[in-house]
N, C-alpha and C positions, 0 to 999 in steps of 0.2 A: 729476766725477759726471755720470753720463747722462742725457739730459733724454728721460725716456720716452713723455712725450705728444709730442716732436719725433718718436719713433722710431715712433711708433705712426701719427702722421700719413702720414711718409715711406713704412710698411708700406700704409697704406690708397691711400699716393697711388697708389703703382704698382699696386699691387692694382686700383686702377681700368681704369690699358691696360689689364691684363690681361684684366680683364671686359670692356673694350669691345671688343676684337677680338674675344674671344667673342659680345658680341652683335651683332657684326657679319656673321659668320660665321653668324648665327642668322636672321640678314635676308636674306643671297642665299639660303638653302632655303627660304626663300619671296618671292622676287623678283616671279614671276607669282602672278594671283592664287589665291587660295585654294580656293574658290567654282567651279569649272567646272574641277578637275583630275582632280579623282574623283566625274563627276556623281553614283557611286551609295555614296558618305558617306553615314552614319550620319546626320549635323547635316541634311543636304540633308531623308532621308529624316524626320525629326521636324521639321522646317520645315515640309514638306506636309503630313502631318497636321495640327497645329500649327493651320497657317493653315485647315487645311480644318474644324476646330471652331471657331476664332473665325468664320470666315464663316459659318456656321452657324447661330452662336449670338447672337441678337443683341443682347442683355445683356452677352456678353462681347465683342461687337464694339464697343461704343457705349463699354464700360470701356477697351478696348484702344486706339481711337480717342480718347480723351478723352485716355490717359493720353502716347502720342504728340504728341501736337500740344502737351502742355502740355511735353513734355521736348524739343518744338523750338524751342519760344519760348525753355528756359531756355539751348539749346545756345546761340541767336541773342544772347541776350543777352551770352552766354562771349565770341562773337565782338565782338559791340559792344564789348563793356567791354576786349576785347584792343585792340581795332585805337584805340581813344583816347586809350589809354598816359595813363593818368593820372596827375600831377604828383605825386600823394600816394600814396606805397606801402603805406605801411600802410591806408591808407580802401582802395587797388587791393585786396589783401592780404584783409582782409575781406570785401569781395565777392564776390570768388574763388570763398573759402571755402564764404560762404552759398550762393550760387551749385552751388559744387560738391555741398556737401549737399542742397539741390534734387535737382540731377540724379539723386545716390545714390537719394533716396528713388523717383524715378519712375520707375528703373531698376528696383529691388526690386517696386515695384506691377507694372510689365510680368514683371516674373519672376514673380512671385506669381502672374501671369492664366494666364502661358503652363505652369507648375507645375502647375496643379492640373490643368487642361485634358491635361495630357500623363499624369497620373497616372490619370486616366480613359481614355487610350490605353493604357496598359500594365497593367493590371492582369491578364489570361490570359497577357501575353507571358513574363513569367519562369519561371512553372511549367514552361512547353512548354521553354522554351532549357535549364533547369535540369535537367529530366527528359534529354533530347536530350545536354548532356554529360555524364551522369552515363553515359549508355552509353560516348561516348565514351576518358572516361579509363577504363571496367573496360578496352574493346577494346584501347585503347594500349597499356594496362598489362601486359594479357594477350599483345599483342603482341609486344612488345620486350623484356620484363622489365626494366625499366629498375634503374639504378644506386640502393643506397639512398640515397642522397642526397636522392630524394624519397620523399615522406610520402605516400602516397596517400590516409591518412585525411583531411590536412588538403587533398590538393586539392580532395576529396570535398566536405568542411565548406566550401569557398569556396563551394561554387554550392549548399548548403544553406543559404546565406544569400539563396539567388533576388535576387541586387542585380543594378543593370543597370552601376556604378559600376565605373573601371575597377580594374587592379591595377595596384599601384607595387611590385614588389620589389626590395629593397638589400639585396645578399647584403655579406657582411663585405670589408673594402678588405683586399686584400693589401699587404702590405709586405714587402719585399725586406732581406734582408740587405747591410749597407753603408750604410742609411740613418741617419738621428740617431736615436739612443737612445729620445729625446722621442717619434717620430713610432712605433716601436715597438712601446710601453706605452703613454704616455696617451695619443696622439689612435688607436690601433687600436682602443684599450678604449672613449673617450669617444664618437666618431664614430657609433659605433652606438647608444649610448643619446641623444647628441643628436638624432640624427636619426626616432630611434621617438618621444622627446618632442615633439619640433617638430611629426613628422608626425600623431599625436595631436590636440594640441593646433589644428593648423591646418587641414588636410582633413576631418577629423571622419567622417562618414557621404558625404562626396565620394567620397574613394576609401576600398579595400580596401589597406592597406600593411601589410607585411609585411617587418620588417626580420632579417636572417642567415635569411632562409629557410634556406638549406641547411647552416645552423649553421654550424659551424668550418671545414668544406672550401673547398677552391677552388675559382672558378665561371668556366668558360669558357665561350667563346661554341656549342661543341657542348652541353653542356648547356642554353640556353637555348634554341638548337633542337629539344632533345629537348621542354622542357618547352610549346614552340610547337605541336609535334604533338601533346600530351595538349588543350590549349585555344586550337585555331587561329581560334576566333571568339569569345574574349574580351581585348580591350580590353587589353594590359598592358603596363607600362613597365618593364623590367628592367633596375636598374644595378648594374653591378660595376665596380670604379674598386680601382686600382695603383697604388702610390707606391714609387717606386727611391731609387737613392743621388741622383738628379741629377732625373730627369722625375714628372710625373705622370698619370694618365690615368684622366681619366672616359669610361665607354664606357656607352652604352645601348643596348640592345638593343629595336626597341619591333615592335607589331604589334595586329593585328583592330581598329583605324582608320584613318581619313585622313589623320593627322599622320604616321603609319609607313609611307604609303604615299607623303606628301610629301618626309620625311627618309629613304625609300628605306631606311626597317626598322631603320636605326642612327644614334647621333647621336656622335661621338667629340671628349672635346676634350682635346688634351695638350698640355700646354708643359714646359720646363726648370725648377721651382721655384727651382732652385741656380743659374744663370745668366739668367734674367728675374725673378726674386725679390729671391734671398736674395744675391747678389753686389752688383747697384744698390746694393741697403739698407746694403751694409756701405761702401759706398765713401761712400754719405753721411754715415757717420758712423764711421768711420776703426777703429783699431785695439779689440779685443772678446773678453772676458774669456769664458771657459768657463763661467761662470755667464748671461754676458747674454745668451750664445750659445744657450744653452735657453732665453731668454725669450725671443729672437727667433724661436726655430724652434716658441714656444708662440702668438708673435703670426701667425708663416703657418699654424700649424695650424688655429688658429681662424677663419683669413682663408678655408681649404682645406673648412673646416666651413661656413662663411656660404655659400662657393658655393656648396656640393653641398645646402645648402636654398635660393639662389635658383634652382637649376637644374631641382630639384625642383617648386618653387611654378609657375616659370615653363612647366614640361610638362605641369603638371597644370591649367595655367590655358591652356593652347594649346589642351590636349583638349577642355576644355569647353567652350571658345570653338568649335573646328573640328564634334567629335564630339557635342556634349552636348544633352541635348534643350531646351538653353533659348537662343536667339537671347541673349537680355537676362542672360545669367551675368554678374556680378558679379566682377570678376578678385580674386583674393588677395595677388595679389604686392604692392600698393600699400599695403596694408593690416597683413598680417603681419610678426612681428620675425625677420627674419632673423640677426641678432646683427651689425650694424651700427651704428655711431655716427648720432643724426640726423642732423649733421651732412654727411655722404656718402652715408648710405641713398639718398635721392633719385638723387643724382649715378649711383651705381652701378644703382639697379632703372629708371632712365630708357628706356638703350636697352630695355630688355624691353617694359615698358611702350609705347614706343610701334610694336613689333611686334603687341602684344598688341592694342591701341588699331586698329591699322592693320587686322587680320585681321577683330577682331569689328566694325569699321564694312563691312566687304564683308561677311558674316554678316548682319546687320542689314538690308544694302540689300538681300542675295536673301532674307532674310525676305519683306521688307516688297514686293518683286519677284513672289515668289509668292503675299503675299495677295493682293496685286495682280488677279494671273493668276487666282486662286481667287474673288476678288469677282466679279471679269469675268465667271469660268466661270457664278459662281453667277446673276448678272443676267443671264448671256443663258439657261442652263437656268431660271431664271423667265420671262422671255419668251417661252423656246419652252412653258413651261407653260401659261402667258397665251394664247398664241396656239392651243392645244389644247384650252383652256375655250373661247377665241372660237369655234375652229372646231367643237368642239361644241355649244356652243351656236345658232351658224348652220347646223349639222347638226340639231338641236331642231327648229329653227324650223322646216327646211325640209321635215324629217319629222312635223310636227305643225302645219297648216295653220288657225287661225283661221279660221270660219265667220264673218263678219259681221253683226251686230244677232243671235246667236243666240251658247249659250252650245256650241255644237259645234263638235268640230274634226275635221278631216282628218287622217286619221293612215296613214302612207305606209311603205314599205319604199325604201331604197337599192338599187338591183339593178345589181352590178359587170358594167362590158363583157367578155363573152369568148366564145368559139367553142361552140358545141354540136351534136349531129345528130339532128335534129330528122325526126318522122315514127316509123314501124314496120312492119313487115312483117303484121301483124295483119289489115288490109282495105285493098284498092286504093284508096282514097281519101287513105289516109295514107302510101302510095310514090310516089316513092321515098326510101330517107331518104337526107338529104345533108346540106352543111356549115349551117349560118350564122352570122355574126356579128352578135352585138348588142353594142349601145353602151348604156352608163350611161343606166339612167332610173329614176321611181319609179313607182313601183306601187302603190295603194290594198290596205292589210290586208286587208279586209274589202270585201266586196259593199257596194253603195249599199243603206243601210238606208231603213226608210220614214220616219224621221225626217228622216237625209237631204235626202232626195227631196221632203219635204214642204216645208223650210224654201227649197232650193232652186226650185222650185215656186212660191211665191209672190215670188219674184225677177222684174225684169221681162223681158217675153217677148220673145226676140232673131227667131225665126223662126215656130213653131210654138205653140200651146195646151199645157198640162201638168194632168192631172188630178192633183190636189194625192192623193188615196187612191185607186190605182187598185188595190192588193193585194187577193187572198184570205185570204190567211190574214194576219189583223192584230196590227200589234204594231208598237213604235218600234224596236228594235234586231231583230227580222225583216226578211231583206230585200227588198226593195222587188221585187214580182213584178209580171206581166202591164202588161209596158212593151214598148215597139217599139224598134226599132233606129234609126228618126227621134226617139222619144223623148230614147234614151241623149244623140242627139245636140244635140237640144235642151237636155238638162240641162248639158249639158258647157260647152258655148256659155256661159249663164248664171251655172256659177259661174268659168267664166275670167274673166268681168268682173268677180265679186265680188270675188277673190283676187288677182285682176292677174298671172295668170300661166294660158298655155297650161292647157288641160286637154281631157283627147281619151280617146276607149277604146283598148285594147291592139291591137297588131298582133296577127294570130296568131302569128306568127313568138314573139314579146316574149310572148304570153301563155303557150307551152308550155315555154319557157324558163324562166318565172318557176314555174308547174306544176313543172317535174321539180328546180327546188332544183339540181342539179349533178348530180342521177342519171340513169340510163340504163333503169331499171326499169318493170314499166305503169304502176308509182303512187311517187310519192313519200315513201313509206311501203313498198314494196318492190314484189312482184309479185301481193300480195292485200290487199285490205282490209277490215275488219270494219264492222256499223253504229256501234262504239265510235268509231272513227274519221273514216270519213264518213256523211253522210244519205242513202241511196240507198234504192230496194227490196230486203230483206235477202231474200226468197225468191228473189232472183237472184245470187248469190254468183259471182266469180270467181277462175277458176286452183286449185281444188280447194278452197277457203273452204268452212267450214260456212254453213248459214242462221243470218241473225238478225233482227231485229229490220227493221220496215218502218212508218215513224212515219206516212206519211200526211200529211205538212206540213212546212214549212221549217220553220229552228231557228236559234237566235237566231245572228247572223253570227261573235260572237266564243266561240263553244262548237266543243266537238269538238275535234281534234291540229289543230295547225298542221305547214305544213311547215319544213323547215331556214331556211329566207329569212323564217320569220315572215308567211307567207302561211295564212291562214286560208280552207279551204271553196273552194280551186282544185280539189278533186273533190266532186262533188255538190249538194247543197242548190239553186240553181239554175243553170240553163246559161244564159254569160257573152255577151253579145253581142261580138263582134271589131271591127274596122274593115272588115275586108277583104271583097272581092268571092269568091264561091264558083266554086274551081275543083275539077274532079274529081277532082285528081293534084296532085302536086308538079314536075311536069317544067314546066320552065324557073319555076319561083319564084325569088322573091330570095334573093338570098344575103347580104343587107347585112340583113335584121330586118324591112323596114321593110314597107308594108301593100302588099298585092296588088291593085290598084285597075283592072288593065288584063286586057281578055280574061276569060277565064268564064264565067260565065253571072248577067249583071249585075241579073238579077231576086233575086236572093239573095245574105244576108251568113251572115257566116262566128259558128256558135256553138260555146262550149268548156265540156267539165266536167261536164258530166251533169246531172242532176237528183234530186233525193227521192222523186222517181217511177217514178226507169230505173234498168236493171239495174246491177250495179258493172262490167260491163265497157264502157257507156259513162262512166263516172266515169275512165276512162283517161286520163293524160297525153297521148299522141296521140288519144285519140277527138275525130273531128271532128260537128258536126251543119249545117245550115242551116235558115232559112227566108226567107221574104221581109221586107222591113226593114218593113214596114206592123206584122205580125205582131207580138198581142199575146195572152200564153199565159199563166199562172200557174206556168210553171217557167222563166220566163225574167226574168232579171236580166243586171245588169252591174258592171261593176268600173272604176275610171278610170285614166289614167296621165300622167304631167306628166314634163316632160325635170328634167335632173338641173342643177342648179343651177352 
């Protein structure tokens, strides 16, 4: 009598080679590594994301962090508790265990963070992909007319499912004539419903499987090219698998990820069932009745059944390792019943496993490589943020100047270095026009009000006396009129000491520059201007202006259009006192901005801008005026300027 747990062992044992050259075979197609073959993967690309919402997030950064460091302490302990080879296997044994479910659970909390986070990345993206092949397969369709073999309603329904998950299809195994009987009828008939059970039961909402897709016919490798061009960018594993009188052959067909771009789009495995199987086994146990002979060709059938579901578990746990949007997937293969004895389960899902093990720890490390990277980016795009608060804020400061023991401030424009040409054809005084270049400085808004003027004023005296109200027309944001050009200077002087930093009146050069804003027109506001705009005498309108309005007094400094620079009352209200010495021409002026100090006629300075009293064509960007610097007028004022920080 035969001793059939012997015969069953003997089946499993070789059954074993036989799966380890398979998974060996499964280890050189991925020799190199995983991670930097196909930078633009699928996995790579939800890694970035990925990492770019947990750094982001920092609830889920502080989760994500928390939940690492506690799954490296338990990895370190894996290793301690390895390397001390403890005396007691069974205490070893449990530890493991616990151990191990540790790990499980931390692993699931990082899948769980990195899940939901990703599910917030995709939620527009399967409409769009979904809509996109649904043109696809009409075009194919319509294209080729393809063979019925395919169902087009049901391609249709695949991607009316908008899942991002891939496809597994197992078209029906051929069998050959000249095979056993057994392999025939039941394992043709059985193989398919085992295998739509298991993959049920095991994948669930992982993948889309699809078993006898193409029902009864035979599935060659031009057909799974056909059905490659209806859906060239989803994700699917196609097997059709052969069994003859002697060999067998599992053949996949894979594509639209990384792993089909690593296995070079097919994955083939065949050997001789009848001369690496069923010959060994028989020679172990000697002469075999036509009855045992079907039970051994039911014990390879089912041996033929377990692989073609570890082969399955173990490509669908590659994909998701390689392709899937979660770094921390949870493998299946350790876990599911493949129709294995305990006993050997281990033995035989080992080599898989530790392919498996191998890929998702490089997975893991460019994970965790790009949060890295993603941290990094994030800290230093906060820095440069950081340093964009400081430098505006140190822009603030330097455009909004503290008045000392008073509750006033100075408030400035930035005026950028660049070339202009300066002057006009309008009256010989302002030709000829030519280049100049100014350099970065600031500019006061606003005319020195009489508030201003007051507070600085009783500051103490560097040179000269300052009449604390020397204006006509009074008022504290009025500007400060009937001052001298020793005045301005005066003042300038005083609050340089207050503020701690330079302060002087405009070149002319810097004044008409700051006036024309970056235009070339008489006014800054174009070629005419109204009294809406500046304070001039409106019964003297220029460039074909109507009359208007003629106020008879200055107006408060921050009223009226500003120009483009945020310069207020650079035409009108009153005329600006300069630095510079009065010359009657431009021939030979500077060409660098800076003040005209030499030659002229050095009994007079240089005034800009007109006044509330003159017509609007001296409110001109180039109108020039003079007087003597003693000279104190009720339409003369000034404006300051401090170099650029």
């Amino acid at each position: 009598m035969w001793d059939w747990k012997k015969v069953k062992e003997k089946t499993l044992e070789i059954g074993g080679k036989i799966i380890g050259g398979i998974a060996e075979s499964f280890g050189l197609s991925f020799g190199k590594k995983v991670f930097g073959i196909a930078p633009h993967g699928s996995g790579s690309n939800h890694d970035a994301a990925i990492a770019t919402a947990i750094s982001s997030n920092s609830i889920a950064m502080k989760a994500f962090a928390d939940a690492q460091n506690s799954l490296v302490a338990v990895q370190a302990e894996q290793n301690k508790l390895q390397k001390a080879r403890l005396v007691l296997n069974a205490i070893e044994l449990v530890q493991k265990a616990e151990l191990a479910q540790k790990e499980r659970e931390l692993k699931e909390k990082l899948c769980e963070i990195t899940c939901n986070l990703q599910r917030e990345l995709q939620q527009n993206e399967f409409q769009n992909r979904g809509e996109l092949q649904a043109v696809q397969i009409q075009s194919k369709w319509d294209e080729k007319e393809l063979p019925t073999i395919f169902s087009r309603r049901e391609l249709t329904d695949i991607f009316a499912q908008k899942s991002d998950f891939p496809l597994f299809i197992c078209s029906k195994i051929q069998i050959t004539e000249g095979s056993p009987k057994y392999f025939q009828t039941e394992l043709a008939a059985e193989l398919e419903s085992k295998m739509l059970t298991f993959a049920n039961s095991t994948f669930r909402r992982d993948v889309r499987f699809y078993s006898r897709f193409f029902k009864d016919r035979d599935v060659f490798d031009v057909n799974a090219a056909q059905l490659e061009t209806i859906l060239p960018n989803t994700p699917c594993v196609m097997s059709f698998s052969k069994l003859t009188r002697s060999n067998v052959h599992f053949h996949y067909k894979l594509w639209g990820s990384q792993i089909a771009e690593i296995l070079h789009e097919h994955y083939d495995l065949e050997f001789s069932w009848r001369e690496e199987f069923l010959q060994p086994l028989l020679d172990s146990v000697g002469e075999v009745s036509d009855h045992n002979l079907d039970n051994i060709y039911e014990m390879i059938g089912d041996w033929l059944t377990s692989l073609q579901k570890l082969i399955a578990t173990f490509l669908m746990d590659l994909y998701a390792i390689v392709d899937g949007n979660n770094p921390f997937y949870m493998p299946k293969l350790d876990r599911v019943n493949v129709g294995l004895p305990e006993a050997v389960r281990e033995k035989y899902i080992q080599p898989y496993a530790e392919i498996l093990e191998r890929v998702q720890k490089e997975r893991i490390d460019a994970f965790n490589e790009e949060l890295r990277r993603q941290q990094d980016a994030a800290y230093r795009q906060r820095q440069t943020e950081l340093q964009k608060q400081r430098d505006e804020e140190a822009r603030r400061k330097a455009l909004n100047i503290p008045i000392p023991n008073t509750n006033l401030t100075l408030e400035l424009a930035a005026i950028k270095e660049d070339d202009f040409q300066m002057g006009s054809n309008q009256n010989s005084n302002e030709q000829p026009i030519h280049p100049v270049h100014i350099k970065a400085f600031r500019i006061a808004k606003y005319t020195v009000t009489q508030e201003l003027w007051k507070a600085v004023a009783a500051m103490p005296k560097v040179k000269d006396d300052l009449n604390a109200d020397p204006s006509r027309f009074k008022g504290a944001n009025l500007p400060v009129e009937n001052v001298s050009w020793h005045d301005a200077q005066e003042f300038c002087k005083r609050l340089s000491n207050a503020i701690k930093q330079p302060v002087r009146l405009p070149t002319e050069a810097e004044w008409e520059y700051a006036c024309r804003a970056g235009t070339n027109t008489h006014f800054a506001f174009g070629d005419t201007i109204t009294p809406s705009q500046v304070n001039y005498d409106g019964n003297y309108p220029f460039g074909g202006a109507a009359k208007g309005q003629y106020r008879v007094t200055t107006v408060a400094v921050d009223s009226l259009a500003k120009n483009d620079w945020g310069l207020y009352q650079m035409h009108g209200n009153v005329w600006e006192w300069c630095e510079d010495v009065w010359h009657d021409n431009y021939n030979g002026a500077p060409s660098d901005g800076s003040a005209w100090m030499s030659g002229g006629d050095q009994s007079y300075r240089v005034l800009r801008g007109g006044s509330w009293s003159h017509y609007a064509g001296h409110c001109r960007s180039a109108c020039r005026g003079r007087n003597i610097p003693s000279s104190r007028c009720n339409i003369y004022g000034f404006r300051v300027v401090l170099p650029l920080l």
